[in-house]
GUMARRO-381369 format. One record per residue: x, y, z of N, C-alpha, C, O in turn; residue number from 1. Coordinates in steps of 0.1 Angstrom, whole numbers, plus 5000, padded with zeros to 4 digits. Layout:
! GUMARRO-381369
     nu     nv     nw    cau    cav    caw     cu     cv     cw     ou     ov     ow    nr
      X      Y      Z      X      Y      Z      X      Y      Z      X      Y      Z   NUM
...
This chain:
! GUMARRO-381369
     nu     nv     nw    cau    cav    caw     cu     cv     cw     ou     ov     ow    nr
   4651   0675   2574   4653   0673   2588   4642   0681   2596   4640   0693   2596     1
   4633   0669   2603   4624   0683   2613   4631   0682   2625   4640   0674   2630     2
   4622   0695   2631   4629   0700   2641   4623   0689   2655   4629   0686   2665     3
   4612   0685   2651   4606   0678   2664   4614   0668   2663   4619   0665   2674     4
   4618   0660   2654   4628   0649   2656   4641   0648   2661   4647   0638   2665     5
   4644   0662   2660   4657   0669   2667   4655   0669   2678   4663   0664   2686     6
   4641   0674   2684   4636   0674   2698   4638   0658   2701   4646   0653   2708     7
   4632   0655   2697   4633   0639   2699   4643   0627   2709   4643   0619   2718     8
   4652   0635   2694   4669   0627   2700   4671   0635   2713   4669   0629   2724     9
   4674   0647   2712   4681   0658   2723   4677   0653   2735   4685   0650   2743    10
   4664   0653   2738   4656   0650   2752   4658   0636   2752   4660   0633   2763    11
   4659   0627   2745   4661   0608   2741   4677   0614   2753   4676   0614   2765    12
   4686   0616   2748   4702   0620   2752   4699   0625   2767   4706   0623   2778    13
   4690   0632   2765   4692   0642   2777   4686   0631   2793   4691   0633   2804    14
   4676   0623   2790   4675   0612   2797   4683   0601   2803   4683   0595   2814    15
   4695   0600   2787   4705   0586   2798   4716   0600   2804   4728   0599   2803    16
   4712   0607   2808   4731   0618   2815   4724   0607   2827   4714   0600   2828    17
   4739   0610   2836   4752   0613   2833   4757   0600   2820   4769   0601   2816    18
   4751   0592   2816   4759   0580   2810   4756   0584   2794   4746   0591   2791    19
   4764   0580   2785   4757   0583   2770   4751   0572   2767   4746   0565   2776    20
   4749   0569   2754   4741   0564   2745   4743   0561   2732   4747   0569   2724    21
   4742   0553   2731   4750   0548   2715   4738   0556   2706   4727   0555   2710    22
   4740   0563   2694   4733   0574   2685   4721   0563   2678   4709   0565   2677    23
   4728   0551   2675   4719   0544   2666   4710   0538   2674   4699   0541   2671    24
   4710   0530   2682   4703   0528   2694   4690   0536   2696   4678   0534   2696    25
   4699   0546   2698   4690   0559   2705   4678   0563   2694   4666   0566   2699    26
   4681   0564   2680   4672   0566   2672   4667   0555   2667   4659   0558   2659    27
   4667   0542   2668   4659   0531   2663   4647   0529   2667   4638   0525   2659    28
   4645   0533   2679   4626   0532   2684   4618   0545   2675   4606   0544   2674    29
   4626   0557   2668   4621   0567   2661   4611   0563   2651   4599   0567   2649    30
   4619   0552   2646   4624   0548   2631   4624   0554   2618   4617   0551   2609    31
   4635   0566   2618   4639   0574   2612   4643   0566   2598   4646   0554   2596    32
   4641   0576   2590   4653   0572   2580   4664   0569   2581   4668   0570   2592    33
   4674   0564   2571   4686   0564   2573   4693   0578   2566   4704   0581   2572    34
   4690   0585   2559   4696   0600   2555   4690   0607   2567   4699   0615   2571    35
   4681   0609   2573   4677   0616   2582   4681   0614   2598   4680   0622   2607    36
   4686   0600   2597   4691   0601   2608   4709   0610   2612   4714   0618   2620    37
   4713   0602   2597   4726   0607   2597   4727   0627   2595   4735   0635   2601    38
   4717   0632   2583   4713   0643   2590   4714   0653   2605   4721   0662   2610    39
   4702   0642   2611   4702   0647   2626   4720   0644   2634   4727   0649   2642    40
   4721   0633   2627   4738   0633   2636   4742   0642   2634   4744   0650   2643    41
   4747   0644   2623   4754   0658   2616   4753   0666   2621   4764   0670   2625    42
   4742   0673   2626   4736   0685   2627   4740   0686   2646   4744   0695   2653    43
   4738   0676   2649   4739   0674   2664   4757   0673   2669   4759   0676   2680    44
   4763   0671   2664   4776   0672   2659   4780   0684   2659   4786   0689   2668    45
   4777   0690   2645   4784   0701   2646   4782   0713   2653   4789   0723   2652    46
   4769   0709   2661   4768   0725   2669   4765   0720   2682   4755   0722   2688    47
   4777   0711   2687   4778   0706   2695   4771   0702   2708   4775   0702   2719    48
   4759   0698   2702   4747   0696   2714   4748   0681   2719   4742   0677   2729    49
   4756   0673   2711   4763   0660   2717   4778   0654   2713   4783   0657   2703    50
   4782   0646   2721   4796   0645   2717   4802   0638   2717   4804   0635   2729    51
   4809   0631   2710   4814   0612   2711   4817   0614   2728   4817   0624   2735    52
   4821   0602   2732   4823   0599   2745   4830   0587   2745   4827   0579   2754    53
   4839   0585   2737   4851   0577   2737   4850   0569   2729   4858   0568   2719    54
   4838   0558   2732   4835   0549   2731   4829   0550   2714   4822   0559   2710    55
   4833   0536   2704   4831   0543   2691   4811   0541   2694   4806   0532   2701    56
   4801   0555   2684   4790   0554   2686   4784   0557   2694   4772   0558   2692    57
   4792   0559   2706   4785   0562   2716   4790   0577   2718   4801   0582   2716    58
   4776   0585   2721   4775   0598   2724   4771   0604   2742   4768   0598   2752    59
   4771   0617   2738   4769   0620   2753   4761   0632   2752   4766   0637   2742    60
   4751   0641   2758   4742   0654   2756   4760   0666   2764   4767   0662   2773    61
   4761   0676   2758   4769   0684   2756   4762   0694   2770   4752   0691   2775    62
   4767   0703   2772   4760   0721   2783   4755   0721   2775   4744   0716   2778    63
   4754   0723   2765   4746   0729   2752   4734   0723   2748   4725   0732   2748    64
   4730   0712   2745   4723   0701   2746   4714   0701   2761   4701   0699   2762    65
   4723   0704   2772   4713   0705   2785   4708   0719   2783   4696   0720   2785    66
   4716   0730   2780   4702   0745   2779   4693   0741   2769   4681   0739   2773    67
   4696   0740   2760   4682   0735   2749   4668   0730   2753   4657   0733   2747    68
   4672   0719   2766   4663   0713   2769   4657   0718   2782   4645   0719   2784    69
   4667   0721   2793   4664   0731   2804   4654   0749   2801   4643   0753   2804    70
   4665   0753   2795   4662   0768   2792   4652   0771   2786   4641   0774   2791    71
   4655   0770   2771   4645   0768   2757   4634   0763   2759   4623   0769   2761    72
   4636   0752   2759   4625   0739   2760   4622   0733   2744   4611   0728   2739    73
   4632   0734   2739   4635   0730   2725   4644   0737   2717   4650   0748   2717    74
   4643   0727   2708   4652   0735   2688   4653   0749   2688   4661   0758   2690    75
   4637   0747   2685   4627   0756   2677   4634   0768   2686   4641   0775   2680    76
   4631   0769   2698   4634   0778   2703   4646   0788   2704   4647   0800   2701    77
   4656   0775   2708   4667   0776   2706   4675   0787   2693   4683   0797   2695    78
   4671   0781   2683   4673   0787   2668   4670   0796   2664   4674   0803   2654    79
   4658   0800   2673   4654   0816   2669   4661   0824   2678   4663   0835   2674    80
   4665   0820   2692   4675   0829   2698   4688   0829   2690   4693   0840   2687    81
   4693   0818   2687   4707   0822   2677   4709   0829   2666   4719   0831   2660    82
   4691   0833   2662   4690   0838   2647   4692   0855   2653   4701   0862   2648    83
   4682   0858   2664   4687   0872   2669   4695   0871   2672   4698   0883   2670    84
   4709   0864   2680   4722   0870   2681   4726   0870   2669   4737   0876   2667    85
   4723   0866   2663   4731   0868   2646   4730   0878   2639   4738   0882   2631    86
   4715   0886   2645   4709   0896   2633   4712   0905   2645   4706   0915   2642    87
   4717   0908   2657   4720   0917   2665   4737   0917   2664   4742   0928   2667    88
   4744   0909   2662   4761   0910   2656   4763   0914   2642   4774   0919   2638    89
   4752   0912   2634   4750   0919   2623   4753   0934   2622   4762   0941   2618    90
   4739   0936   2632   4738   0952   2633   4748   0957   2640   4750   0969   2639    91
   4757   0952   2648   4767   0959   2660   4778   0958   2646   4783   0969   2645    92
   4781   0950   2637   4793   0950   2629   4791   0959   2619   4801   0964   2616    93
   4779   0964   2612   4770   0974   2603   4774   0985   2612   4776   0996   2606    94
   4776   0985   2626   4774   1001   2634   4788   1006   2633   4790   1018   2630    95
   4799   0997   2635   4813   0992   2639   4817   1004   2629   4819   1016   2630    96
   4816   0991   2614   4821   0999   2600   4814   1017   2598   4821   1027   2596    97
   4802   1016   2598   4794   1030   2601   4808   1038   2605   4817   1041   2597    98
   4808   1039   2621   4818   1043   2628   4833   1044   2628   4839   1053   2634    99
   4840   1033   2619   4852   1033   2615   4856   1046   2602   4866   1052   2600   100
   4842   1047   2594   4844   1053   2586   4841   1066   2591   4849   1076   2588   101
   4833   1067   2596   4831   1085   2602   4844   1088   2606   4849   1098   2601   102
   4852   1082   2613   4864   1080   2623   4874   1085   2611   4881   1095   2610   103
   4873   1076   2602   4887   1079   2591   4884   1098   2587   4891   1107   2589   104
   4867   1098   2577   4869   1108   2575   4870   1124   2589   4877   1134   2589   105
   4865   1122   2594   4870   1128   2607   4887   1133   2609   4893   1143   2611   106
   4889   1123   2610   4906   1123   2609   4916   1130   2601   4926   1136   2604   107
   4908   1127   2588   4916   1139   2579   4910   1154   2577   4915   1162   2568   108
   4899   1157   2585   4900   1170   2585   4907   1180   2596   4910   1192   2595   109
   4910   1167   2609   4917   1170   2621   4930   1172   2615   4935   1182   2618   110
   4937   1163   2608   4948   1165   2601   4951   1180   2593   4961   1186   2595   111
   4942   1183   2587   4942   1194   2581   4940   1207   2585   4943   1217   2579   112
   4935   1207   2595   4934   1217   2611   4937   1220   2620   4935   1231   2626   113
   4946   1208   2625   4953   1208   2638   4969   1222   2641   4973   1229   2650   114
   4971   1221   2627   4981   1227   2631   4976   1244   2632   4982   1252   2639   115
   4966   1248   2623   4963   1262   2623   4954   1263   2637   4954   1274   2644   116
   4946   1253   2642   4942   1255   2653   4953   1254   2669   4951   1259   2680   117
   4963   1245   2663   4970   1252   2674   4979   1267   2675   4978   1275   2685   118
   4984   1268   2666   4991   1281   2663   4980   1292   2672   4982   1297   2683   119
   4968   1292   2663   4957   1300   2672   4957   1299   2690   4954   1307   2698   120
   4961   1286   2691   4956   1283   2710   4967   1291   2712   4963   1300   2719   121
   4982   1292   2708   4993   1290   2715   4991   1305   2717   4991   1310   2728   122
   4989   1315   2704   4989   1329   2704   4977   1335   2718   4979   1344   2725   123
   4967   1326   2716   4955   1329   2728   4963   1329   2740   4962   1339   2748   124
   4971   1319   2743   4981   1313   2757   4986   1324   2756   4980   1331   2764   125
   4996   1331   2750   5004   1340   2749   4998   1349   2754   5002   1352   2765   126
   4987   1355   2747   4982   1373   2748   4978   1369   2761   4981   1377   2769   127
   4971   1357   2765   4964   1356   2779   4978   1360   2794   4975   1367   2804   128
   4987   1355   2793   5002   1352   2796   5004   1367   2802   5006   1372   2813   129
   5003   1372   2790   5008   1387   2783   5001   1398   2794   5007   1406   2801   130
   4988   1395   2793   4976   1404   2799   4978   1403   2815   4979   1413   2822   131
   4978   1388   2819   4978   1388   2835   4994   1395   2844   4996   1399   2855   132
   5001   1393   2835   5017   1400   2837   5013   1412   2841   5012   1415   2852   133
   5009   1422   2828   5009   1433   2824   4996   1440   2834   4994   1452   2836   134
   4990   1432   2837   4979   1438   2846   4984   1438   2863   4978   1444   2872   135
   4992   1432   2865   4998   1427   2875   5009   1441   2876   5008   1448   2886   136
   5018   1443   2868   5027   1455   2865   5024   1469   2873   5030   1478   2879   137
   5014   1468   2870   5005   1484   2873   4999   1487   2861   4993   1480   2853   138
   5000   1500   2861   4997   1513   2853   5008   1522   2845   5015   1531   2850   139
   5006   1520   2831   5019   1528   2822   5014   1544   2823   5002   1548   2823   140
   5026   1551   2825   5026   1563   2824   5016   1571   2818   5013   1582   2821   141
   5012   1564   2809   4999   1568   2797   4987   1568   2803   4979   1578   2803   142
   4985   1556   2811   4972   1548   2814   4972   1559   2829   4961   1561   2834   143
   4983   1566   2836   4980   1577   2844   4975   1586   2841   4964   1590   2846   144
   4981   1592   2833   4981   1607   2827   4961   1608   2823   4954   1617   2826   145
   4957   1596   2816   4944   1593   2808   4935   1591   2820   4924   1597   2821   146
   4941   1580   2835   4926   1582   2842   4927   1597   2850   4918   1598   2858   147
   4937   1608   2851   4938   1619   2863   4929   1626   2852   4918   1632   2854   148
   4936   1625   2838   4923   1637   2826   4912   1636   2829   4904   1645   2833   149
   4909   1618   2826   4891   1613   2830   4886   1621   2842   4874   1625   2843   150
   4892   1622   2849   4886   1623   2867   4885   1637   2869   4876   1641   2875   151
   4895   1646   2863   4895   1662   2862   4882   1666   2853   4874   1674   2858   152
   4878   1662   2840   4872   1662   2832   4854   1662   2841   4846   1671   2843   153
   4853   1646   2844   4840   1642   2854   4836   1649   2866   4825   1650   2871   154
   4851   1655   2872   4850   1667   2884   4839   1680   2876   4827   1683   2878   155
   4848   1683   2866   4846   1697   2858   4829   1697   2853   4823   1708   2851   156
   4824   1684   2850   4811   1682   2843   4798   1681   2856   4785   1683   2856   157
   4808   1678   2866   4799   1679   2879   4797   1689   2886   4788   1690   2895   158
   4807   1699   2883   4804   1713   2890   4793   1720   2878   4783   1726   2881   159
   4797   1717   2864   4788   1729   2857   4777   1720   2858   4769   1728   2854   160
   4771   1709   2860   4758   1705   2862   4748   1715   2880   4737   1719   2882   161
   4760   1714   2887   4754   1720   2901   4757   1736   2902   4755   1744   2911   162
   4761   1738   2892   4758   1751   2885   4750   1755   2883   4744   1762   2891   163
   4746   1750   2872   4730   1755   2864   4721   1746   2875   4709   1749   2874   164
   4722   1743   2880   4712   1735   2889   4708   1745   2902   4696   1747   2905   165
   4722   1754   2910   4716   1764   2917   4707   1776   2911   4697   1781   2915   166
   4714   1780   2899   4709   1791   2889   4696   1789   2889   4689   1798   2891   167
   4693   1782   2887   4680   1773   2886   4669   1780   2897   4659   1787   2896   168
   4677   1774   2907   4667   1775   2917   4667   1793   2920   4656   1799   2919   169
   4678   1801   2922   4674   1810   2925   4672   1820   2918   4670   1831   2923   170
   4673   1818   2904   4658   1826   2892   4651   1820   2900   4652   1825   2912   171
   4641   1810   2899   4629   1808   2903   4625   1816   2915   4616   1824   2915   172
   4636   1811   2929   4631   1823   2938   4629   1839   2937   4620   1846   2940   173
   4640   1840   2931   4637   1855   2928   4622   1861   2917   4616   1872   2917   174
   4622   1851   2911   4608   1852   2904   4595   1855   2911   4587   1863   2908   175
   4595   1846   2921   4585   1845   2928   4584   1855   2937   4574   1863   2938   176
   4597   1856   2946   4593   1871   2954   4592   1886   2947   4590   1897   2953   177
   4595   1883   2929   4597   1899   2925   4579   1898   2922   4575   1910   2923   178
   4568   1889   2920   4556   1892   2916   4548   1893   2927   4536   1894   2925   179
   4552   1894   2940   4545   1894   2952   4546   1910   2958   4541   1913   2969   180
């Protein structure tokens, strides 16, 4: 079957719209074979680019049949766009399975983890719970006693620094006026 003969009929059809055309008719001025016509019927048939029209023999150009000839501007054309959506549903069904299976193994390590990682969240919730209470409470007896030590202690380290720091200066003065 070639493809220009396919062109042939299609645009032959696409000429009598709105009315059809009897198939045999339509291909006798070709003068096809007889396996090659019935071929092209076949073929025109099953991928619906024409379509009985009631009448026995008589056909009709299909929407499909009109993009071919509108859009495309042929078969040829035509068939290589159906061949990339084929090889692009390929790849989307190749990506699918990809993905189903990441998905399964994924799943059972979530299975195997879920529950030790929640235990961990709930304890985090907890101590977090725990801390904003407890900070809210005040200050334990303990936590007194420890910052009044701190603050007596930093008093205490502040005086003996301004200690030796006067000492300081008046050696020096005294230095200076005992060599004069």
């Amino acid at each position: 079957m070639n493809n220009d003969n396919v062109d042939k009929v299609i645009n032959r059809f696409y000429s009598y719209l709105p009315n059809g055309y009897d198939f045999d008719l339509c291909v006798r001025d070709f003068k096809f074979e007889i396996k090659e016509q019935y071929e092209i019927l076949k073929f025109l048939e099953d991928e619906f680019i024409i379509k009985d029209w009631g009448i026995h023999g008589k056909h009709i150009i299909s929407k499909k049949g009109e993009e071919i000839v509108n859009v495309y501007g042929g078969i040829d054309k035509y068939l290589e766009h159906e061949q990339e959506i084929r090889a692009e549903n390929i790849r989307l069904d190749k990506a699918r399975r990809v993905k189903i299976y990441n998905d399964a193994k994924l799943s059972k390590w979530q299975a195997k983890t879920f529950w030790f990682v929640f235990i961990f969240g709930l304890i985090g919730g907890f101590y977090t719970i725990y801390s904003i209470i407890h900070s809210f409470a005040g200050e334990s007896e303990e936590q007194k006693i420890e910052r009044i030590l701190e603050k007596k202690l930093q008093e205490r380290e502040q005086k003996h620094k301004v200690s030796t720091y006067q000492t300081n200066i008046d050696t020096l003065s005294i230095k200076k006026s005992g060599e004069k």
